[in-house]
C-alpha positions as CSV (number, residue, x, y, z in Angstrom):
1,X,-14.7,-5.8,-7.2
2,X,-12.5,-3.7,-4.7
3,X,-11.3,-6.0,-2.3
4,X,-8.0,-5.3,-1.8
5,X,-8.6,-2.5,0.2
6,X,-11.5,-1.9,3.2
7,X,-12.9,1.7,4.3
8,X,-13.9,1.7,7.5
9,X,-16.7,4.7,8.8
10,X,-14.1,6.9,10.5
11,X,-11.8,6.8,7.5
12,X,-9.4,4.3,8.0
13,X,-8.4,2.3,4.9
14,X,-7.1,-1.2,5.4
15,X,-4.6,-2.2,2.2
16,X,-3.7,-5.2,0.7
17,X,-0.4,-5.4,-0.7
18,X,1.5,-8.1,-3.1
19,X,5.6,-6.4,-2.8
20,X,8.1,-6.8,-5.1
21,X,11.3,-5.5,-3.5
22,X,14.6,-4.8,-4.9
23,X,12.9,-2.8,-8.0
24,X,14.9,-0.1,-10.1
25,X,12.0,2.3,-7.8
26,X,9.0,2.2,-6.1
27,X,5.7,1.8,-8.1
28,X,2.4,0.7,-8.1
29,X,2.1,-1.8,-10.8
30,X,-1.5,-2.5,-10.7
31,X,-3.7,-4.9,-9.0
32,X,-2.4,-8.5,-8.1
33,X,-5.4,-11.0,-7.7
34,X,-6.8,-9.2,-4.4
35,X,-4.1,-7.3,-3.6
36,X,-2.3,-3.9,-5.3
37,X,0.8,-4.9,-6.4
38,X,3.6,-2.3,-5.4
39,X,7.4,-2.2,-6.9
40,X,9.6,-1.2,-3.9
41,X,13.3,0.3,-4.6
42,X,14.3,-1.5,-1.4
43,X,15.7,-4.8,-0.7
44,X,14.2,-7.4,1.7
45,X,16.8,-7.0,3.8
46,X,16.3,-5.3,7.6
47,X,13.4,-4.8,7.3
48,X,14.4,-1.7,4.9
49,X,11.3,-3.1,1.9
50,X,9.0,-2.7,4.9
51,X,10.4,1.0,6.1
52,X,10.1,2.1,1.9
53,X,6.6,1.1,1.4
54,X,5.7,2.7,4.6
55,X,7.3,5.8,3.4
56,X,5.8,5.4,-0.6
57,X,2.1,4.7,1.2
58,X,2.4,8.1,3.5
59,X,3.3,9.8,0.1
60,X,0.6,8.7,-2.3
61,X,-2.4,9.2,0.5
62,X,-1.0,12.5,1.8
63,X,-0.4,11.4,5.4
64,X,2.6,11.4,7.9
65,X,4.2,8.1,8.3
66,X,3.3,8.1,11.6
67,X,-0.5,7.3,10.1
68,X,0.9,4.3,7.9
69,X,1.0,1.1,9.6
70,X,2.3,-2.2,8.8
71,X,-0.6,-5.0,10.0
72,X,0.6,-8.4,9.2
73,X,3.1,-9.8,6.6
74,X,6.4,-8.5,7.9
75,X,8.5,-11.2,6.3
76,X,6.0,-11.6,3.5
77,X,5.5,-10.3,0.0
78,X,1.6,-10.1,1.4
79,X,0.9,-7.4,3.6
80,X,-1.5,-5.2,5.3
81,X,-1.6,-1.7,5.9
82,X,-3.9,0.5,7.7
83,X,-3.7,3.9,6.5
84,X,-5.7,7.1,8.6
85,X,-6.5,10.6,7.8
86,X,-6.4,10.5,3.9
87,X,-8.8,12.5,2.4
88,X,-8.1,10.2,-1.0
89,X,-9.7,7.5,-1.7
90,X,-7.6,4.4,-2.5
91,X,-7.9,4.2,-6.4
92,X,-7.4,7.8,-6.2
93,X,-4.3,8.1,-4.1
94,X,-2.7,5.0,-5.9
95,X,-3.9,5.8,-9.8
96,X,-5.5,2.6,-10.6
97,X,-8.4,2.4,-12.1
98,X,-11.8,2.3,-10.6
99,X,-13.5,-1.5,-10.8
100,X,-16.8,-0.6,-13.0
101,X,-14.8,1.5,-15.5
């Protein structure tokens, strides 16, 4: 089941995301219970983790940062991100593997 990520009818994806900051770079590393777990090559430090997985999200969907936007968990390792105008679909953009496969 796809639940750690919502498509909305205009486009808008809606992400959840387990971080691990302070990797050796910034990876997905599969899924994470409901969330996709991503590696960031940041620290958790002023609010730099945050800035890097804005910047890896705009990257894998094919969108300015500007369309990448940081819901809820800004001290967390559990986020949210709403991400607009990708053409990709979420399994797509971040490689994983599609649920029935």
């Amino acid at each position: 089941m796809d639940d750690w990520f919502r498509l909305d009818a205009a486009g808008t994806v809606t992400l959840k995301v387990h971080a691990q900051p302070g990797a050796k770079r910034s990876e997905v590393a599969g899924l994470h219970g409901a969330a996709v777990k991503i590696r960031v090559a940041a620290p958790a430090l002023d609010d730099r983790a945050n800035g890097a997985l804005v910047e890896f999200l705009s990257e894998k969907f094919c969108v300015p940062r500007r369309d990448v936007r940081l819901l809820s968990g800004d001290r967390s390792r559990e986020k949210r991100f709403e991400i607009r105008g990708s053409r990709l679909a979420p399994a797509e953009a971040l490689g994983l593997q599609p649920s029935n496969a």
